[in-house]
Backbone and ligand atoms as CSV (ligand in chain L), in Angstrom:
chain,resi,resn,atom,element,x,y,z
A,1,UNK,N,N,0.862,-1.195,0.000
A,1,UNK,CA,C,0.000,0.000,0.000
A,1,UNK,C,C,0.892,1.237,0.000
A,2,UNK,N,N,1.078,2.121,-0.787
A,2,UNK,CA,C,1.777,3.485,-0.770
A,2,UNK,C,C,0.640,4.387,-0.481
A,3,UNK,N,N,1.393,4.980,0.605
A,3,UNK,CA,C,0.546,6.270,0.769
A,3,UNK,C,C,0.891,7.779,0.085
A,4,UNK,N,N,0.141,8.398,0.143
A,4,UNK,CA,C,0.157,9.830,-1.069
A,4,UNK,C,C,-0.619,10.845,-0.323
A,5,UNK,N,N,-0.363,12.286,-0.472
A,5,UNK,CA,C,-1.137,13.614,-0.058
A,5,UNK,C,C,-1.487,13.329,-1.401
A,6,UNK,N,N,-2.803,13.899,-1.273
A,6,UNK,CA,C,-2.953,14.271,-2.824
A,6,UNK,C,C,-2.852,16.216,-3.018
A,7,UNK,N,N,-2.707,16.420,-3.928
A,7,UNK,CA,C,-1.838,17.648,-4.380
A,7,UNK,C,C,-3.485,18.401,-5.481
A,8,UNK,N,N,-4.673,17.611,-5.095
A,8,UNK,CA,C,-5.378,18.348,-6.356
A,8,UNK,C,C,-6.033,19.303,-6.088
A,9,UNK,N,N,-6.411,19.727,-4.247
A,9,UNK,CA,C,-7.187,21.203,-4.055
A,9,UNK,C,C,-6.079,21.246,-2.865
A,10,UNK,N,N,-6.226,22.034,-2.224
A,10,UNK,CA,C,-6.006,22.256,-0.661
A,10,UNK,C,C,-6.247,21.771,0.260
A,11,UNK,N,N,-7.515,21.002,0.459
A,11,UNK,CA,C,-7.595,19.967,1.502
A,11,UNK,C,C,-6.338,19.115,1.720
A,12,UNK,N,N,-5.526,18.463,1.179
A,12,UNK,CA,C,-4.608,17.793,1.025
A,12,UNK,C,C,-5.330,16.419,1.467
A,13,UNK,N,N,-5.945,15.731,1.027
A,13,UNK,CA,C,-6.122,14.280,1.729
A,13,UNK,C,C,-5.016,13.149,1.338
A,14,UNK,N,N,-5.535,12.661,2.703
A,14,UNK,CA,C,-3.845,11.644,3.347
A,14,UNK,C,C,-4.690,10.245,1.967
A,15,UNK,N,N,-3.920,9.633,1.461
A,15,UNK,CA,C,-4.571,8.644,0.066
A,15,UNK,C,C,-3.538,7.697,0.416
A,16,UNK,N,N,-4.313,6.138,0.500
A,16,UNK,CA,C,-3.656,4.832,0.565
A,16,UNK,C,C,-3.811,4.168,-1.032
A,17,UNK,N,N,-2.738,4.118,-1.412
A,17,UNK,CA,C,-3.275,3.414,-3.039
A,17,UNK,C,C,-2.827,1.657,-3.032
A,18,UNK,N,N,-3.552,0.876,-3.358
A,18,UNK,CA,C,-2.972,-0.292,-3.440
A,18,UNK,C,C,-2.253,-0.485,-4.673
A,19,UNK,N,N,-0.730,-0.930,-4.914
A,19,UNK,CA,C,0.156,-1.140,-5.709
A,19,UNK,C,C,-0.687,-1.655,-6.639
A,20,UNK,N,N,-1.397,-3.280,-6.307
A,20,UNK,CA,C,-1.711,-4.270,-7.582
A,20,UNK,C,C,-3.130,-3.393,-8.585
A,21,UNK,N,N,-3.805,-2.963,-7.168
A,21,UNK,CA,C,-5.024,-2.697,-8.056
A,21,UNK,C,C,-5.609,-0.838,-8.530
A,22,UNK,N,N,-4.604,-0.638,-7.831
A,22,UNK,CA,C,-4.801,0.880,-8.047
A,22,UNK,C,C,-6.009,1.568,-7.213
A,23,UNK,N,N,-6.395,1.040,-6.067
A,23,UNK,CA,C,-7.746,0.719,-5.531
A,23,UNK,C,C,-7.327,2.719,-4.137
A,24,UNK,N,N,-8.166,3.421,-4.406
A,24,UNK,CA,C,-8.057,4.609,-3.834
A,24,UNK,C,C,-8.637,4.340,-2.536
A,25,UNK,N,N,-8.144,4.685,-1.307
A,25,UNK,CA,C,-8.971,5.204,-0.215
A,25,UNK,C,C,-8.292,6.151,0.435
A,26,UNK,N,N,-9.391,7.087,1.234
A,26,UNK,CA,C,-8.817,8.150,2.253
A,26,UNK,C,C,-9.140,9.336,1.170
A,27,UNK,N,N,-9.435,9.262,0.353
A,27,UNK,CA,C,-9.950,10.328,-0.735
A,27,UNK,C,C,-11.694,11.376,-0.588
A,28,UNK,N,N,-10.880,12.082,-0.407
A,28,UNK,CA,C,-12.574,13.092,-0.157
A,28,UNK,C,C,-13.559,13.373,-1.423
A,29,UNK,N,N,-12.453,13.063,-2.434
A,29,UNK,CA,C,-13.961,12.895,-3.802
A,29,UNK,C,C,-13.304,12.399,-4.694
A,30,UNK,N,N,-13.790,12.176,-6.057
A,30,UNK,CA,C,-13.552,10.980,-6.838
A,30,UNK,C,C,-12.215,11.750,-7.818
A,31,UNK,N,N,-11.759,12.788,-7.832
A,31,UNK,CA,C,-10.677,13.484,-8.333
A,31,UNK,C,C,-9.399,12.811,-7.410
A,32,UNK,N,N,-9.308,12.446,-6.340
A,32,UNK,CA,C,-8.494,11.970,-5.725
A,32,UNK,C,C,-8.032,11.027,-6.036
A,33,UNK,N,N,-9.319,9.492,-6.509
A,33,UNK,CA,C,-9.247,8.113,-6.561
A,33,UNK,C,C,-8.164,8.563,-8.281
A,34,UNK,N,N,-8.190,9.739,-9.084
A,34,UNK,CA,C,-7.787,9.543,-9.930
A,34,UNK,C,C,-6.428,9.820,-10.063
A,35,UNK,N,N,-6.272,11.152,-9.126
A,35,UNK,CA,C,-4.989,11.569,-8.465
A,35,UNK,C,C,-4.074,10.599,-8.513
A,36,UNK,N,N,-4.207,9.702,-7.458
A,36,UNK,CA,C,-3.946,8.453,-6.528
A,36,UNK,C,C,-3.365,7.224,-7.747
A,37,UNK,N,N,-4.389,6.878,-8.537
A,37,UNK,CA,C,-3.768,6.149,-9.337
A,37,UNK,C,C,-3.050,6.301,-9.829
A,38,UNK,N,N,-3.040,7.249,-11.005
A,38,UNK,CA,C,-2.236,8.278,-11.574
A,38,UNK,C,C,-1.033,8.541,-11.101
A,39,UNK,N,N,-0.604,9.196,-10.160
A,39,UNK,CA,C,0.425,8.608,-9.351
A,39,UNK,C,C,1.346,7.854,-9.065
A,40,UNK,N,N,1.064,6.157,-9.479
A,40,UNK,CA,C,1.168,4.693,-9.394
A,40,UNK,C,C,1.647,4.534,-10.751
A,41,UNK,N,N,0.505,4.905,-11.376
A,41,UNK,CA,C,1.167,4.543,-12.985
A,41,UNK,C,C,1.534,5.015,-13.924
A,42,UNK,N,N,1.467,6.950,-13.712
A,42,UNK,CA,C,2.256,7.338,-14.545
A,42,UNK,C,C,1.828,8.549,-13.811
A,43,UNK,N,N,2.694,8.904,-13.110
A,43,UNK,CA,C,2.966,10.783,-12.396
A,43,UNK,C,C,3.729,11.493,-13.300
A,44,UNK,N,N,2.300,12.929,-13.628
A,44,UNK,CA,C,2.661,13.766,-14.159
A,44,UNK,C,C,2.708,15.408,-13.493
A,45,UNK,N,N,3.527,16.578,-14.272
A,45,UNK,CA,C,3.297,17.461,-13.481
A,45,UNK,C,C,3.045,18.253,-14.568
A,46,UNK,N,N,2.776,19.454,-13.994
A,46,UNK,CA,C,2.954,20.739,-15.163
A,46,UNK,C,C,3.938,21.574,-14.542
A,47,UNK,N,N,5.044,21.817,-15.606
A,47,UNK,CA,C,6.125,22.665,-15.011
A,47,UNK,C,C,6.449,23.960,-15.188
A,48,UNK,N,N,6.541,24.542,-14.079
A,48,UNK,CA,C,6.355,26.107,-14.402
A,48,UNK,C,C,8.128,26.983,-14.619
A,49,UNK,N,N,8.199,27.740,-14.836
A,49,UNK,CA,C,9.750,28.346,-15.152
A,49,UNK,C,C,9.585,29.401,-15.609
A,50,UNK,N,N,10.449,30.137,-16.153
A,50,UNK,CA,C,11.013,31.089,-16.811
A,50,UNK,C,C,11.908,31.430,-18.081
A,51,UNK,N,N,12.045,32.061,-19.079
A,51,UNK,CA,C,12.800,32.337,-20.330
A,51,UNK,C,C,13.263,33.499,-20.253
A,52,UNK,N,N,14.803,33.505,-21.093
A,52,UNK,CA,C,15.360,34.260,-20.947
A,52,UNK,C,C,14.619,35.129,-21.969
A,53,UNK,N,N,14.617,36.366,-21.941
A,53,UNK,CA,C,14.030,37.833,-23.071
A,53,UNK,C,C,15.119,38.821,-23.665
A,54,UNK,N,N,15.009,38.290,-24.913
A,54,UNK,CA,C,16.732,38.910,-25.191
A,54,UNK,C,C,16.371,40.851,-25.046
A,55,UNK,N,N,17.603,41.503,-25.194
A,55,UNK,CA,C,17.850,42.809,-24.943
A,55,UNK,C,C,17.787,42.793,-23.679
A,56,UNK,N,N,17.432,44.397,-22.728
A,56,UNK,CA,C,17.453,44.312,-21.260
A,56,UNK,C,C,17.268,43.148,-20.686
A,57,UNK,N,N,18.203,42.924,-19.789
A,57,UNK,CA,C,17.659,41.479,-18.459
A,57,UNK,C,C,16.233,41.254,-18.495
A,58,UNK,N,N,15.601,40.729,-18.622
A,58,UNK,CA,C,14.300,40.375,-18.472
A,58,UNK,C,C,14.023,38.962,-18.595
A,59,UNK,N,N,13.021,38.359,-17.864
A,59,UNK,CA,C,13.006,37.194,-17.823
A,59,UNK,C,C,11.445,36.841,-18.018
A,60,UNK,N,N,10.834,35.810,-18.643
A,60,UNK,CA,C,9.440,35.959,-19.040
A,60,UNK,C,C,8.553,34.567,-18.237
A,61,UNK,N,N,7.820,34.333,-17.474
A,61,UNK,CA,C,7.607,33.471,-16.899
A,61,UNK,C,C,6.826,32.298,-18.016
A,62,UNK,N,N,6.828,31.247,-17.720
A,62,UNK,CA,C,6.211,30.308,-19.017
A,62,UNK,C,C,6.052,29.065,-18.129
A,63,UNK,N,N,5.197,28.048,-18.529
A,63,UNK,CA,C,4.504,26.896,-18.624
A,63,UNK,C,C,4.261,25.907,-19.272
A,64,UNK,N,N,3.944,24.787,-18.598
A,64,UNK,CA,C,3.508,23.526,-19.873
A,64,UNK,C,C,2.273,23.770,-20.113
A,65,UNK,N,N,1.305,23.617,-21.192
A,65,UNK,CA,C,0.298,23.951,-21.262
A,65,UNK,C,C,-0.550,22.868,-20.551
A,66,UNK,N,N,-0.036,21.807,-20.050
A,66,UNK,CA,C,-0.446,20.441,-20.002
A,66,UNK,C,C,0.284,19.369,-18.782
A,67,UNK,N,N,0.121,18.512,-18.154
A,67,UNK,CA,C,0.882,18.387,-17.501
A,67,UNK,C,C,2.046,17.240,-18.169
A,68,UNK,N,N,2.705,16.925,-18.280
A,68,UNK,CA,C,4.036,16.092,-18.568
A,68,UNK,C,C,4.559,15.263,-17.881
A,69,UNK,N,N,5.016,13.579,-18.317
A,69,UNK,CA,C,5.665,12.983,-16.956
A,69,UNK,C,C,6.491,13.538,-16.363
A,70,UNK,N,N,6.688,13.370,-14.998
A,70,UNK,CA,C,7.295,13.525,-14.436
A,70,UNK,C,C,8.995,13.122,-14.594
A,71,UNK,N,N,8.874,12.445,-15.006
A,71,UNK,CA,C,10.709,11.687,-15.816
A,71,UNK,C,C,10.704,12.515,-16.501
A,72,UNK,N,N,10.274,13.264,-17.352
A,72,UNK,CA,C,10.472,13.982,-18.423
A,72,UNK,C,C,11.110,15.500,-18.135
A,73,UNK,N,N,10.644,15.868,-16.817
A,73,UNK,CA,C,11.024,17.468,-16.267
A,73,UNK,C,C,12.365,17.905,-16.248
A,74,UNK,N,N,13.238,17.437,-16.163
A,74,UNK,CA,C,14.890,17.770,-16.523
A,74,UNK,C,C,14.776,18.071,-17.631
A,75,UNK,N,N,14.404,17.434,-18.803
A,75,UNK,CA,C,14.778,17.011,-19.957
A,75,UNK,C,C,13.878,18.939,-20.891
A,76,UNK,N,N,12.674,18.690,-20.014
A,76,UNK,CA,C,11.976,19.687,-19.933
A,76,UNK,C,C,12.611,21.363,-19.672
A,77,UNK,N,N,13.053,21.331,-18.627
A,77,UNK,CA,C,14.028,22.344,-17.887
A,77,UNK,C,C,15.479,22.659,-18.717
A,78,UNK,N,N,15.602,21.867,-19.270
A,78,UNK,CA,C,17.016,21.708,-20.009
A,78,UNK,C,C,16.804,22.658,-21.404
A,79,UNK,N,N,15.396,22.235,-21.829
A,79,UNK,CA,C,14.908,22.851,-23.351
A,79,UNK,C,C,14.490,24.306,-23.112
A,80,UNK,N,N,14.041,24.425,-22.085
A,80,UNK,CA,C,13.386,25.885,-21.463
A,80,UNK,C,C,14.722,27.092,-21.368
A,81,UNK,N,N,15.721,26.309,-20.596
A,81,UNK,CA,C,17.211,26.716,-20.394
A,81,UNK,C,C,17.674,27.406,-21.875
A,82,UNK,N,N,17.730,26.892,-22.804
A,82,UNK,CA,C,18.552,27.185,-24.055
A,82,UNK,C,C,17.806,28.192,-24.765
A,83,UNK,N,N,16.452,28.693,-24.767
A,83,UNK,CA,C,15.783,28.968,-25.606
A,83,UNK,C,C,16.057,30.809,-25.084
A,84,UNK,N,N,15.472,31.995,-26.111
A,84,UNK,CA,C,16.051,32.992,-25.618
A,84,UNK,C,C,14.385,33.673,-26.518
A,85,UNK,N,N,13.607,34.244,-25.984
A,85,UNK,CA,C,12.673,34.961,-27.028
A,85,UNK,C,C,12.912,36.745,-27.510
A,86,UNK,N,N,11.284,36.799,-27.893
A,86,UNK,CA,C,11.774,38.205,-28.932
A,86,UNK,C,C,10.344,38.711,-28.349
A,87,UNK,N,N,10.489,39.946,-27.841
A,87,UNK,CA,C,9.106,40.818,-27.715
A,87,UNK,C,C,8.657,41.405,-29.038
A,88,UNK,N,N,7.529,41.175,-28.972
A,88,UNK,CA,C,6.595,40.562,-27.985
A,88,UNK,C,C,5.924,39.549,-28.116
A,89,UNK,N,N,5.501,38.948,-27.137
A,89,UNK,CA,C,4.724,38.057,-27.229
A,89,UNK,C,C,3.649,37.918,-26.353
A,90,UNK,N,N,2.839,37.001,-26.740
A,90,UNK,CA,C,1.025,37.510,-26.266
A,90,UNK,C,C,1.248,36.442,-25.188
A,91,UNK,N,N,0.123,36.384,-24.005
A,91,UNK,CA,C,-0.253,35.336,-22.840
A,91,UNK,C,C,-0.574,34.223,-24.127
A,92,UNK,N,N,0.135,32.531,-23.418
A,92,UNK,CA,C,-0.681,31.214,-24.107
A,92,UNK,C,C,0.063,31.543,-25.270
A,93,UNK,N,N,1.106,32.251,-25.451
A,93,UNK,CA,C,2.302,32.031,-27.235
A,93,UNK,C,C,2.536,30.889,-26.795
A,94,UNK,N,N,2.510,29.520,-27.756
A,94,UNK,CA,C,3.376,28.376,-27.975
A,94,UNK,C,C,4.974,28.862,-27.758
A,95,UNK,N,N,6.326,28.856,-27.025
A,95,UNK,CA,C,7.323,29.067,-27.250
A,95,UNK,C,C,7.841,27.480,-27.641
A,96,UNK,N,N,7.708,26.793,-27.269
A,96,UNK,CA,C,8.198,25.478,-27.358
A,96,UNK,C,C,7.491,24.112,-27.889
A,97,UNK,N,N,7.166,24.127,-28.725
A,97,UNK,CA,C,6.237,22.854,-29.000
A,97,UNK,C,C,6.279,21.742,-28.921
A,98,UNK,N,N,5.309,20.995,-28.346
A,98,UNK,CA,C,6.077,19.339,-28.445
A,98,UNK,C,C,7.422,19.224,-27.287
A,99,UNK,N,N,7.516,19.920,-26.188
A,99,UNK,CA,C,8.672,20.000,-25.240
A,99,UNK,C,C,9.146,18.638,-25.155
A,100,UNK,N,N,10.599,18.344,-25.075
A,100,UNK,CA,C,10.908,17.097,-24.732
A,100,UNK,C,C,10.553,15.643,-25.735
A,101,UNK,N,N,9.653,15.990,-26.435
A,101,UNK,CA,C,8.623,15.378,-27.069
A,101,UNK,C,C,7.440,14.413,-26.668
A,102,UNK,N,N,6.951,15.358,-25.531
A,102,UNK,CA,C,5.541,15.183,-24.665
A,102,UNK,C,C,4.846,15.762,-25.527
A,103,UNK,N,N,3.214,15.485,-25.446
A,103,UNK,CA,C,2.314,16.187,-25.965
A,103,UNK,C,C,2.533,17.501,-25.619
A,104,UNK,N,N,3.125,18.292,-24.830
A,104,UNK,CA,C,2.819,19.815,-24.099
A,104,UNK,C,C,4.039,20.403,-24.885
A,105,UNK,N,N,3.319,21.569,-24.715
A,105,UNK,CA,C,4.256,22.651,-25.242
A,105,UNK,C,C,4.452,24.306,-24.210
A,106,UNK,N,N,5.528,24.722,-24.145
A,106,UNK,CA,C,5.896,25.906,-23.069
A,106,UNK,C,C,5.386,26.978,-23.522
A,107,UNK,N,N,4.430,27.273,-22.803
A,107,UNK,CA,C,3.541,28.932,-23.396
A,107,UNK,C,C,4.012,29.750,-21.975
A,108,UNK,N,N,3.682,31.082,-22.882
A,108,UNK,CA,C,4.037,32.281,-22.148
A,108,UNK,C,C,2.554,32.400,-21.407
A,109,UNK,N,N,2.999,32.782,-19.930
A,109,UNK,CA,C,2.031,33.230,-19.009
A,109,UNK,C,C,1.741,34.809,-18.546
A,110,UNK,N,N,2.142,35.267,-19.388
A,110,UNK,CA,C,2.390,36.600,-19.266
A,110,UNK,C,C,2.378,37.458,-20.496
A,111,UNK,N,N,2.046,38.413,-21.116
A,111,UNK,CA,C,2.388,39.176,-22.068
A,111,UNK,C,C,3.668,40.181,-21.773
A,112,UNK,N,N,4.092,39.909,-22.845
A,112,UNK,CA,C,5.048,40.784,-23.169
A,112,UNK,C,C,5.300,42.143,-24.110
A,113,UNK,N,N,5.001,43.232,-23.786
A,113,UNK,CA,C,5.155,44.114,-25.077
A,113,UNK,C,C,6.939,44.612,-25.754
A,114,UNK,N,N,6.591,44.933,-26.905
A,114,UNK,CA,C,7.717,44.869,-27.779
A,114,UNK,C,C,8.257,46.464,-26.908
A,115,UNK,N,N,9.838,46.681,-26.723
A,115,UNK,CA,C,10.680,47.488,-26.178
A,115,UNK,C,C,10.480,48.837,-27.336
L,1,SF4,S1,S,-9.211,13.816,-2.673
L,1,SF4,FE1,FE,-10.524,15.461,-3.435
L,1,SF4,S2,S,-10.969,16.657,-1.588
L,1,SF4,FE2,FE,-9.177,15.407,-1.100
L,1,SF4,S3,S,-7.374,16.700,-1.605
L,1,SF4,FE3,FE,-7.853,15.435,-3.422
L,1,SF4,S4,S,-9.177,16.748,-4.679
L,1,SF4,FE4,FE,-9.167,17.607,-2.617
């Protein structure tokens, strides 16, 4: 039995998952039982960061649009690292498509206007 917080509101409920069957308890609603499994058989996150903004220092905050395995987030962080953009760009710009080569792609969370 592994136990888990689950991470999907604020309540935080304490979650017992059974290894074989994926079987949820300790869950306060059925988003949990999915949490919980999920978890077990393939934990994902959505990863949040930053890009560099060429000219003045500036740094542009960005996102997966989606969440991504979790194995995958270095690999993720690594692609985010190299990349350098151009103002401007709108909230939800694709900067990265296909990250890592997960379904998700790194959008801007923020607008940016051109200098
Ligand atoms: S199981 Fe439901 S109520 Fe409990 S923390 Fe998860 S989402 Fe919130």
């Amino acid at each position: 039995m592994k136990e888990l917080i689950c991470i999907t509101c604020p309540k935080g409920c304490h979650l017992k998952v059974d290894e074989e069957t994926f079987a949820v308890t300790g869950n306060g609603c059925p988003r949990g039982a999915v949490y919980g499994a999920n978890e077990l058989r393939n934990p994902v996150r959505v990863v949040t960061s930053t890009v560099i903004v060429e000219g003045p220092a500036r740094r542009l905050p960005v996102k997966t649009d989606r969440a991504i395995p979790k194995g995958k987030m270095f690999e993720v962080m690594e692609e985010i690292a190299k990349i350098r953009v151009q103002a401007p760009v709108a909230v939800g710009q694709i900067l990265i498509p296909h990250v890592a080569g997960t379904e998700g792609n790194v959008v801007a969370t923020k607008a940016l206007a051109a200098q």
